[in-house]
Backbone as numpy.savetxt, mean C-alpha at the origin, in Angstrom:
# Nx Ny Nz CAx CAy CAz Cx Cy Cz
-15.04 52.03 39.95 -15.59 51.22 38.86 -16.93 50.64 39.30
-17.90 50.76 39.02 -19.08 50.10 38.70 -19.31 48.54 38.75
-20.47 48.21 39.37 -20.39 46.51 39.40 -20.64 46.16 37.96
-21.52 47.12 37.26 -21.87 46.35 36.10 -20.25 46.67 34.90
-19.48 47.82 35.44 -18.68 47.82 34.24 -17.09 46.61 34.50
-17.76 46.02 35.93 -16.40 44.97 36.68 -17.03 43.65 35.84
-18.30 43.53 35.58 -18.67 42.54 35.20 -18.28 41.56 33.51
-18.09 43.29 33.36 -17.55 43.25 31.60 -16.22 42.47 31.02
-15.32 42.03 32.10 -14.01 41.28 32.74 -14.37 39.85 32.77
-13.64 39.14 33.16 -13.45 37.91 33.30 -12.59 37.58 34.58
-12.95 36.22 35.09 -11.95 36.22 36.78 -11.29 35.67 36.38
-9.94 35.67 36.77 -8.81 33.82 36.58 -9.33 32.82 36.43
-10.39 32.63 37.36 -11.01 31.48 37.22 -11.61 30.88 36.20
-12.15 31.90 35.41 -12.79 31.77 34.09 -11.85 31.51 32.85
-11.15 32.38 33.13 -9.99 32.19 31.86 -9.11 30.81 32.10
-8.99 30.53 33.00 -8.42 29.33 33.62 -9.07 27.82 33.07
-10.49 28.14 33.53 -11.70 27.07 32.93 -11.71 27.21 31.59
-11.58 27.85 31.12 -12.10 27.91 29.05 -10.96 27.54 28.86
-9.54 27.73 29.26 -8.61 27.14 28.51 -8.57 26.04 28.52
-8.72 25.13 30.20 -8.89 23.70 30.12 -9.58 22.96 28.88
-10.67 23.87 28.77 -11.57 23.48 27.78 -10.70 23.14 26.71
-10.63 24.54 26.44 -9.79 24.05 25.03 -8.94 22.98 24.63
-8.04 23.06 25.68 -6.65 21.85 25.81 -7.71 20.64 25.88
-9.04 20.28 26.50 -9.78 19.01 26.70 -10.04 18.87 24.68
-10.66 19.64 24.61 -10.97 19.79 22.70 -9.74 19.39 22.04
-8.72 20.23 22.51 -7.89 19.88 21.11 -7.21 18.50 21.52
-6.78 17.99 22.70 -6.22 16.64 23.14 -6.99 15.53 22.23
-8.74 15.61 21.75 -9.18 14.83 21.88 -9.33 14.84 20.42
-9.56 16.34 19.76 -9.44 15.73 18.33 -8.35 16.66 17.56
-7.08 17.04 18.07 -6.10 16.86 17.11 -5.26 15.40 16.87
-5.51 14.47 17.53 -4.69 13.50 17.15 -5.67 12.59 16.16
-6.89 13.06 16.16 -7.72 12.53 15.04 -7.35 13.52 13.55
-7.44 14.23 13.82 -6.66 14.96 12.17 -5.67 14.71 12.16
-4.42 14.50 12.69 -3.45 14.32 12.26 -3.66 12.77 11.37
-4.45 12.02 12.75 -4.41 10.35 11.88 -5.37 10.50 10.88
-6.17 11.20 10.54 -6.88 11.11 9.40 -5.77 11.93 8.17
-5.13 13.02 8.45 -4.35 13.15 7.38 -3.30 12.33 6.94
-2.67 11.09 7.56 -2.06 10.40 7.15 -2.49 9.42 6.79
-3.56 8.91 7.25 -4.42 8.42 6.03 -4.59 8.86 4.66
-4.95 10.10 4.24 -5.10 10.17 2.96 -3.94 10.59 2.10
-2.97 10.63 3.21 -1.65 10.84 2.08 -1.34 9.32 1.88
-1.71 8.58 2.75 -1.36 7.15 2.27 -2.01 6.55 1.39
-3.62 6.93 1.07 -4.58 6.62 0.14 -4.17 7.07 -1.42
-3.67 8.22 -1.19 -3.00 9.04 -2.29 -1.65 8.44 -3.02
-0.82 8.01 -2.45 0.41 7.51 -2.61 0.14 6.16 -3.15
-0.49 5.33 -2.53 -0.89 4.05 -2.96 -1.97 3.91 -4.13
-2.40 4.84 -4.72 -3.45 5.21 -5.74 -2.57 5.72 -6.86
-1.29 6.38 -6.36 -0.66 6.66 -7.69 0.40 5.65 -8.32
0.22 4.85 -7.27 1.34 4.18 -7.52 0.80 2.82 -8.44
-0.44 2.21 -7.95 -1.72 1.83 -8.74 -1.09 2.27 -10.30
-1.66 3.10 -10.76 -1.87 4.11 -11.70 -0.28 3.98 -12.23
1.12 4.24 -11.85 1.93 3.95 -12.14 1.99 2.59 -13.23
1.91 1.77 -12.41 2.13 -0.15 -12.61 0.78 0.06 -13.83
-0.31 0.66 -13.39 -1.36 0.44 -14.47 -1.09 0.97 -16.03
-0.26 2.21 -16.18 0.18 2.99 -17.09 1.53 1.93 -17.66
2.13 1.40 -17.10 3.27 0.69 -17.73 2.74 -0.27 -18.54
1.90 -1.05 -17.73 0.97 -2.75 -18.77 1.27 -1.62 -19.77
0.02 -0.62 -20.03 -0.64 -0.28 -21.14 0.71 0.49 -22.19
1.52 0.63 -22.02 2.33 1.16 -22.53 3.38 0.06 -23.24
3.44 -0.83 -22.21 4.29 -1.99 -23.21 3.46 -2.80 -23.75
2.21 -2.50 -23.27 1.33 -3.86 -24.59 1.44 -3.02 -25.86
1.46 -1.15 -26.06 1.27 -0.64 -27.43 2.47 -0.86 -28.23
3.89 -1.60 -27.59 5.09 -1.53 -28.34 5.63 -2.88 -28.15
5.10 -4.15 -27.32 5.18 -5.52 -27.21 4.10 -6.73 -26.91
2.91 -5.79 -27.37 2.00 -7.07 -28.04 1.19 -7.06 -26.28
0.23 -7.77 -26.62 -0.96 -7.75 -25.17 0.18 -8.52 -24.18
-0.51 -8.40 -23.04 0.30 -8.62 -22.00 0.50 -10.36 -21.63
-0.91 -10.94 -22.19 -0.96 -12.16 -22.21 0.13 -13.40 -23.21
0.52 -12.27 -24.41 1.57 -12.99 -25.13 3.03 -12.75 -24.99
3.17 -12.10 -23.18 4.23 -12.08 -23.16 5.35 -13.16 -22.95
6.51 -12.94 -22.55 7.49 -14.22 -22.35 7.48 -14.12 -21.38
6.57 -14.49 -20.36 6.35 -14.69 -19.17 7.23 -16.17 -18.80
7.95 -15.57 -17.46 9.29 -16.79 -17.24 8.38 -17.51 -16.34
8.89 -19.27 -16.73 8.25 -20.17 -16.16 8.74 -20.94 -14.99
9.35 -19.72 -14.37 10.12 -20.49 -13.07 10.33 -18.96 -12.20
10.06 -19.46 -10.77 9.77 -18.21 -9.95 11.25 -18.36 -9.01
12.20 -19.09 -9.47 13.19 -19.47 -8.56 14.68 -18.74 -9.49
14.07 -18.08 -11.10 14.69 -17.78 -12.34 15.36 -16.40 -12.06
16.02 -15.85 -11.14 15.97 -14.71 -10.94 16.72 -13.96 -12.14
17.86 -14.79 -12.95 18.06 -13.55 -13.84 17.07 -13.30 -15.46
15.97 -14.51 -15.00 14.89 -14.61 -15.95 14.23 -13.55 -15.98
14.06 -13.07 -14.47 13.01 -12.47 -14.27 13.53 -10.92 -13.89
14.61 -10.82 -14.04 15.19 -9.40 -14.50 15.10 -9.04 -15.93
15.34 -10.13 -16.51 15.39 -9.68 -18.38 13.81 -9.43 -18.41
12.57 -10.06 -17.78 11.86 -9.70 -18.16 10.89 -8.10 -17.89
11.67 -8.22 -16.85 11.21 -6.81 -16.07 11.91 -5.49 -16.96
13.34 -6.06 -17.74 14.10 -4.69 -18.04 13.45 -4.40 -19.29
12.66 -6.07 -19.82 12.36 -5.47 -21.41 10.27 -5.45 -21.29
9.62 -5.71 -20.52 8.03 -5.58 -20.36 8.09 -4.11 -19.32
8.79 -3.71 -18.28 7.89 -2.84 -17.31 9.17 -1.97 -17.46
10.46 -1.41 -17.14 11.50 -0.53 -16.81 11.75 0.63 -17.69
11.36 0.08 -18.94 11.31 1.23 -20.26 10.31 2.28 -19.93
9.03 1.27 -19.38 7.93 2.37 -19.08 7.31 2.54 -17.49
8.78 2.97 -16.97 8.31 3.66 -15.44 9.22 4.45 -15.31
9.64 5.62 -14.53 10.43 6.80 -14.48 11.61 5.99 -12.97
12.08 5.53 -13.40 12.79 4.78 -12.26 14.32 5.56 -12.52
14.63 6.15 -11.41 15.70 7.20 -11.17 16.89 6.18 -9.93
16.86 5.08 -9.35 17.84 4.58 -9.19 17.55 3.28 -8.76
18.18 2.63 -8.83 18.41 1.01 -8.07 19.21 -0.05 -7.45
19.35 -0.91 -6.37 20.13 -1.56 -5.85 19.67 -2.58 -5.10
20.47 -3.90 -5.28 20.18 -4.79 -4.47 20.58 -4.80 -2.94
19.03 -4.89 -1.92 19.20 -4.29 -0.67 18.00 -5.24 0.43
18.01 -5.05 1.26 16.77 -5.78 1.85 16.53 -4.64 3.05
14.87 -4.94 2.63 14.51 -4.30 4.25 13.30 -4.95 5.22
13.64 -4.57 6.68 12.73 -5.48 7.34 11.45 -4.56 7.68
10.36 -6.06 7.14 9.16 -5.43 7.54 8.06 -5.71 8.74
7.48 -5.32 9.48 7.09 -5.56 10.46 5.37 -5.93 10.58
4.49 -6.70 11.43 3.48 -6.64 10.95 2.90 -5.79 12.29
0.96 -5.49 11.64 1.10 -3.94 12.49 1.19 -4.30 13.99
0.67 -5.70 14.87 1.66 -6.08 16.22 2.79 -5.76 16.40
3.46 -4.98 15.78 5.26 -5.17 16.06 6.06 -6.28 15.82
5.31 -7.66 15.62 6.47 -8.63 15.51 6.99 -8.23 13.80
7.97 -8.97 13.80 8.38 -8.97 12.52 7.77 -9.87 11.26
7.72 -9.10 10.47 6.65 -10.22 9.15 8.25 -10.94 8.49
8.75 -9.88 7.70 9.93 -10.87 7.09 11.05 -10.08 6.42
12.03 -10.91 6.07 13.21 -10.01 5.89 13.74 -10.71 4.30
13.80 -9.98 3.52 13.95 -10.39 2.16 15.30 -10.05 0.83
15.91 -10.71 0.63 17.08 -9.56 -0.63 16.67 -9.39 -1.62
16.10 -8.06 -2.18 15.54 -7.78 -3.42 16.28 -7.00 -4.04
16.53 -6.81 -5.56 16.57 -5.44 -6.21 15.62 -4.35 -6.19
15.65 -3.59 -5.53 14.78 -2.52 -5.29 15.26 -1.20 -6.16
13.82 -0.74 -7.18 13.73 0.59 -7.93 13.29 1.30 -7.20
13.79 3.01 -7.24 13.66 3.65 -6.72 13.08 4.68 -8.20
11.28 5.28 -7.65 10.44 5.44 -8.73 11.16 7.15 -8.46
10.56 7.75 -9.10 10.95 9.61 -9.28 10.28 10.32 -8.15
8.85 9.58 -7.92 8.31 10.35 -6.39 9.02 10.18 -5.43
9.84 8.46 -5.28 10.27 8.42 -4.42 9.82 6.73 -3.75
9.20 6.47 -4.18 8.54 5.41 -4.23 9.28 4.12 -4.57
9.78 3.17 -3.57 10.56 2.09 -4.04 9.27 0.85 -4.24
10.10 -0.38 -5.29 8.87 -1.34 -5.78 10.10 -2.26 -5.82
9.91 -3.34 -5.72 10.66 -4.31 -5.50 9.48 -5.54 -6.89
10.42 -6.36 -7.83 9.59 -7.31 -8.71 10.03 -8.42 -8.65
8.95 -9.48 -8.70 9.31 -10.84 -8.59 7.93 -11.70 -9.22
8.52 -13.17 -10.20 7.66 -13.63 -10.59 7.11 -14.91 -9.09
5.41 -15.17 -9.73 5.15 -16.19 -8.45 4.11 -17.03 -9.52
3.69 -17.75 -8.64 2.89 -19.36 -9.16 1.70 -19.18 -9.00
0.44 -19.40 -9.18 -1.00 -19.64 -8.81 -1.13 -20.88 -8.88
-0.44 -21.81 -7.90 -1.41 -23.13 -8.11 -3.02 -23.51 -8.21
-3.81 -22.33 -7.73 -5.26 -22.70 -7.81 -5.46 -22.28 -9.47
-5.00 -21.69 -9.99 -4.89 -21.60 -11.81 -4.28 -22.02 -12.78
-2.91 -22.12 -11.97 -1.91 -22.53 -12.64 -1.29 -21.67 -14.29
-1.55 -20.71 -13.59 -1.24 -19.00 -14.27 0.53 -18.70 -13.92
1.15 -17.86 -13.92 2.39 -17.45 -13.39 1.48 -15.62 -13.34
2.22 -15.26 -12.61 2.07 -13.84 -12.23 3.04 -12.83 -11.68
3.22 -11.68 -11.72 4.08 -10.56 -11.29 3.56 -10.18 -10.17
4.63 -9.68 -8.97 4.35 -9.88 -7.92 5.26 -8.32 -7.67
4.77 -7.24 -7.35 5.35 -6.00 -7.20 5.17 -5.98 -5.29
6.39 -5.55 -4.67 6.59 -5.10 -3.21 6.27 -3.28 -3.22
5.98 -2.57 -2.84 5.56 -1.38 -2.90 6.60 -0.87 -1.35
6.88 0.24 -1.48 7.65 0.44 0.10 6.86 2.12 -0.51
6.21 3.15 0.70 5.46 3.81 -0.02 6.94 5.48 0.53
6.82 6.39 -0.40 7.72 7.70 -0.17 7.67 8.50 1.32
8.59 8.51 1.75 8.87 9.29 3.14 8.56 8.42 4.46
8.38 7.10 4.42 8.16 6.68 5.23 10.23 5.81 6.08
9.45 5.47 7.26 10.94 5.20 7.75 11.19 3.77 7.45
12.08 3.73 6.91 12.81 2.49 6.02 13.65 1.84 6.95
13.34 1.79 8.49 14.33 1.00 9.06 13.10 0.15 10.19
11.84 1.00 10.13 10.96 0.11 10.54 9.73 0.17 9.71
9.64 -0.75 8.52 8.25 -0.51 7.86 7.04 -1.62 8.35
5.86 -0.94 8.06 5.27 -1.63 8.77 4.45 -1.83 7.89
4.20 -3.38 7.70 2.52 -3.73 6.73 1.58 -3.20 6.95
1.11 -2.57 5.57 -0.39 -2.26 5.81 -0.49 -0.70 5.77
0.57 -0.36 6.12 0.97 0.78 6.89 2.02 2.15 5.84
3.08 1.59 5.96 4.59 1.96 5.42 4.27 1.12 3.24
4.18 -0.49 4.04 4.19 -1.43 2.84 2.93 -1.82 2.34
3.10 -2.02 0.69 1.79 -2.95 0.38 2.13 -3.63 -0.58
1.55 -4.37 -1.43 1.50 -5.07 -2.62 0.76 -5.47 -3.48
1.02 -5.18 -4.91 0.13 -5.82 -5.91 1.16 -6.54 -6.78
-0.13 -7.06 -7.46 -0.14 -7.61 -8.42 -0.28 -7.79 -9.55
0.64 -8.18 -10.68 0.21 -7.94 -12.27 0.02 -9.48 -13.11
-1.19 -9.94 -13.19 -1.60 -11.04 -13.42 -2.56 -11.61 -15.13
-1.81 -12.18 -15.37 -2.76 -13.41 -16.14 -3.72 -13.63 -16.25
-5.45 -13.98 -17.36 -6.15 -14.50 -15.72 -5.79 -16.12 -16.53
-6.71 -16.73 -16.16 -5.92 -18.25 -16.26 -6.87 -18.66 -17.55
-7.52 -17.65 -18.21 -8.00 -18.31 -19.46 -6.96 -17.39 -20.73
-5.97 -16.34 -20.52 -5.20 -16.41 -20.62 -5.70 -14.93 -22.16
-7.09 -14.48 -21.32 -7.51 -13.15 -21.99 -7.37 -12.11 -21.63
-6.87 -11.78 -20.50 -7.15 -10.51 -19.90 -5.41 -10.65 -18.53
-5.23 -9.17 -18.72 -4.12 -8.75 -17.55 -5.08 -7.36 -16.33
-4.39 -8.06 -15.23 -5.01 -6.93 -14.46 -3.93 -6.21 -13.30
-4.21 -5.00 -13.01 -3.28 -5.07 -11.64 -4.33 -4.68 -10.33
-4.05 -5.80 -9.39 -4.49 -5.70 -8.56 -4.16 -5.79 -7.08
-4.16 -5.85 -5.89 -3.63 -5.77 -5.01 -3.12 -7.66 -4.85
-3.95 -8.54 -5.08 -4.09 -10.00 -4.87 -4.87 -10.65 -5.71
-4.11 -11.65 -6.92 -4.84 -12.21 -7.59 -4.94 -13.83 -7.29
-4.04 -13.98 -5.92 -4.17 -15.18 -5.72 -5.05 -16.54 -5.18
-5.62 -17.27 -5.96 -6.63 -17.68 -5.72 -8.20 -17.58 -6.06
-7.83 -16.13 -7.53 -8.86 -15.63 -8.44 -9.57 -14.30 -7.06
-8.32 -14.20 -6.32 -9.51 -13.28 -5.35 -9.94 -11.77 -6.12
-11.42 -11.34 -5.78 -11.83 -10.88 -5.92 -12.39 -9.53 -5.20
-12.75 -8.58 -5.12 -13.59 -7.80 -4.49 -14.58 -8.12 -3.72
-15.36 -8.68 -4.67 -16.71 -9.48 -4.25 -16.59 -10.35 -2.76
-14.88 -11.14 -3.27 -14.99 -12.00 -2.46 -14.22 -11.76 -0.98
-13.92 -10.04 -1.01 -13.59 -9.69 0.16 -14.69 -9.59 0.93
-15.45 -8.86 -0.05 -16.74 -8.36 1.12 -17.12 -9.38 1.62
-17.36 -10.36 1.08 -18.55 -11.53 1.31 -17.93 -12.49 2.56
-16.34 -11.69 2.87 -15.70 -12.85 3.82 -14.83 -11.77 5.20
-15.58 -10.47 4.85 -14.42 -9.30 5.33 -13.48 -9.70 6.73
-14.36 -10.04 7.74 -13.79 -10.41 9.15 -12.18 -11.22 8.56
-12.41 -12.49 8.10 -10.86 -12.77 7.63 -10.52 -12.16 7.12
-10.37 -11.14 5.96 -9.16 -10.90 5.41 -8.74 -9.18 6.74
-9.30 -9.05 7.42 -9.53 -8.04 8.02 -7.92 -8.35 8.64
-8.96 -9.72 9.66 -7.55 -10.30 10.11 -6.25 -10.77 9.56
-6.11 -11.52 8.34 -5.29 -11.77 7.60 -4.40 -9.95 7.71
-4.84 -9.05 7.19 -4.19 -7.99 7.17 -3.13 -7.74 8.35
-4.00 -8.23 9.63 -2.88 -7.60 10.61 -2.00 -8.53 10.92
-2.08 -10.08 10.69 -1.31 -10.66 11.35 -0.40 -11.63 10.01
-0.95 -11.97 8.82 -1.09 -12.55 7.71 0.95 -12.12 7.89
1.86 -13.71 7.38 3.15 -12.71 6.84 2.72 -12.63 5.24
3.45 -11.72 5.05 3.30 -10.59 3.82 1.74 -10.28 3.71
1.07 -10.18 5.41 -0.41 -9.09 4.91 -0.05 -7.74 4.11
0.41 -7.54 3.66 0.49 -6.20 2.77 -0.63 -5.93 1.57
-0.48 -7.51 1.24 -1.40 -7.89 -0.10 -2.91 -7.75 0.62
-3.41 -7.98 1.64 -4.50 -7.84 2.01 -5.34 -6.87 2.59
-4.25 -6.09 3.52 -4.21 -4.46 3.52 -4.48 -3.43 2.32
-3.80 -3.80 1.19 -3.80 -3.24 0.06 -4.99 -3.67 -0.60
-5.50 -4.91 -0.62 -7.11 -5.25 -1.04 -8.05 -4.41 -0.13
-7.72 -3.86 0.72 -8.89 -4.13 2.02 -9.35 -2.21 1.31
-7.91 -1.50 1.14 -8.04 -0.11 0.98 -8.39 -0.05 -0.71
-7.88 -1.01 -1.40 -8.85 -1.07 -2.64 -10.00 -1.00 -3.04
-10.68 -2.19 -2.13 -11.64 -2.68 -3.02 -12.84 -1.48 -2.00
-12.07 -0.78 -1.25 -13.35 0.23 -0.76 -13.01 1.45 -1.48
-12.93 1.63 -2.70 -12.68 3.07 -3.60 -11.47 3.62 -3.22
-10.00 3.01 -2.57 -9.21 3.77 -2.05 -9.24 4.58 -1.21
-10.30 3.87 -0.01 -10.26 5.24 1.30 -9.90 3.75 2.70
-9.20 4.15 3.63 -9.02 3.40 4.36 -9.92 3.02 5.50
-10.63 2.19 5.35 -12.28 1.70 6.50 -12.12 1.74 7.67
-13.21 2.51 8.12 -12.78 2.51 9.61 -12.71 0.81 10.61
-12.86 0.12 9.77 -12.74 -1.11 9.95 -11.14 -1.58 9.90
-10.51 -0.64 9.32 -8.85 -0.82 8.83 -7.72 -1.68 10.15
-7.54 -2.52 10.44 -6.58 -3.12 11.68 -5.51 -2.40 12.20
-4.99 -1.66 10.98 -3.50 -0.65 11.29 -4.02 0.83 11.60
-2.89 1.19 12.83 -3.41 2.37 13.61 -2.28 3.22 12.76
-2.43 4.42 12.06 -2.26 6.01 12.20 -2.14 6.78 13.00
């Protein structure tokens, strides 16, 4: 054989070196696609679920009057108030395939535990459980709907804020014209008034109990994509 036709080969050594390579490449960014694809299935899931809660308002205001003249219960402590109102304003119009009173614990994204709660929990057709409860705005002095979100396929024995869980909200506003759903209406918060303050609610997200609501603002109010600024790791 010829030096120049030995040359046409490769040594161990070579094949040895390019593979390292490779294994150095993919170590470093397959665990970035993976966490970027679970990101956008989480962006996705939490966007439909949006869209869910948003499609119900509009569906029971066309067959029980705007949302503002509803019989909104005036006590957040009313629980079988606030079942009648859920079975006759939101349950007619969501595809809810089962339900049971159950609790699950949620964690914040440190690992400690955020909180442990007994809810009636619906179980939506994707798969998607939502947990409802009325709450107070003392800075308005509004009452408001308070939806728990637990998002599909995730593990239900450790959920994690921000993460697994989120929450919105279906609100009043306090001049008593307009309904919205939003991740957090408490305190008239706003979009605006995330940006203008981001470092806290950043933090609030990771450590906040029930940051869910702020997590869920944080991936809102940026068009539904999760910022690389986001506190919770993927």
């Amino acid at each position: 054989m010829s030096a120049q036709a030995a040359r046409l080969g490769f040594t161990l050594a070579e094949v040895l070196i390019t593979l390292g390579i490779i294994g150095i490449v993919a170590a470093l960014t397959i665990p970035q696609l993976i966490s970027g694809y679970k990101k956008r299935v989480v962006e996705t899931k939490l966007q439909k679920v949006h869209s869910i809660l948003s499609q119900a308002v509009r569906l029971s205001e066309a067959e029980n009057d705007v949302a503002v003249n509803w019989n909104w219960p005036e006590s957040v402590v009313d629980e079988e108030g606030r079942n009648v109102f859920f079975d006759k304003y939101f349950k007619p119009y969501m595809k809810i395939v089962d339900e049971e009173r159950t609790y699950f614990i949620v964690y914040k994204p440190d690992g400690t535990r955020d909180y442990t709660e007994w809810h009636t929990y619906y179980k939506l057709f994707d798969g998607t459980f939502i947990s409802f409860y009325i709450s107070f705005d003392v800075h308005r002095n509004v009452y408001y709907a308070s939806i728990e979100v637990i998002l599909p396929g995730t593990n239900k024995d450790y959920l994690i804020s921000g993460k697994d869980y989120f929450n919105f909200q279906i609100n009043v506003s306090s001049d008593k014209t307009a309904v919205s759903v939003f991740p957090s209406t408490y305190g008239g918060l706003t979009c605006e008034g995330i940006s203008n303050n981001l470092n806290y609610f950043v933090d609030k997200c990771k450590t906040a109990t029930q940051g869910g609501y702020y997590c869920t603002a944080l991936i809102y109010c940026n068009g539904w994509k999760i910022p690389d600024y986001y506190p919770v790791r993927f």
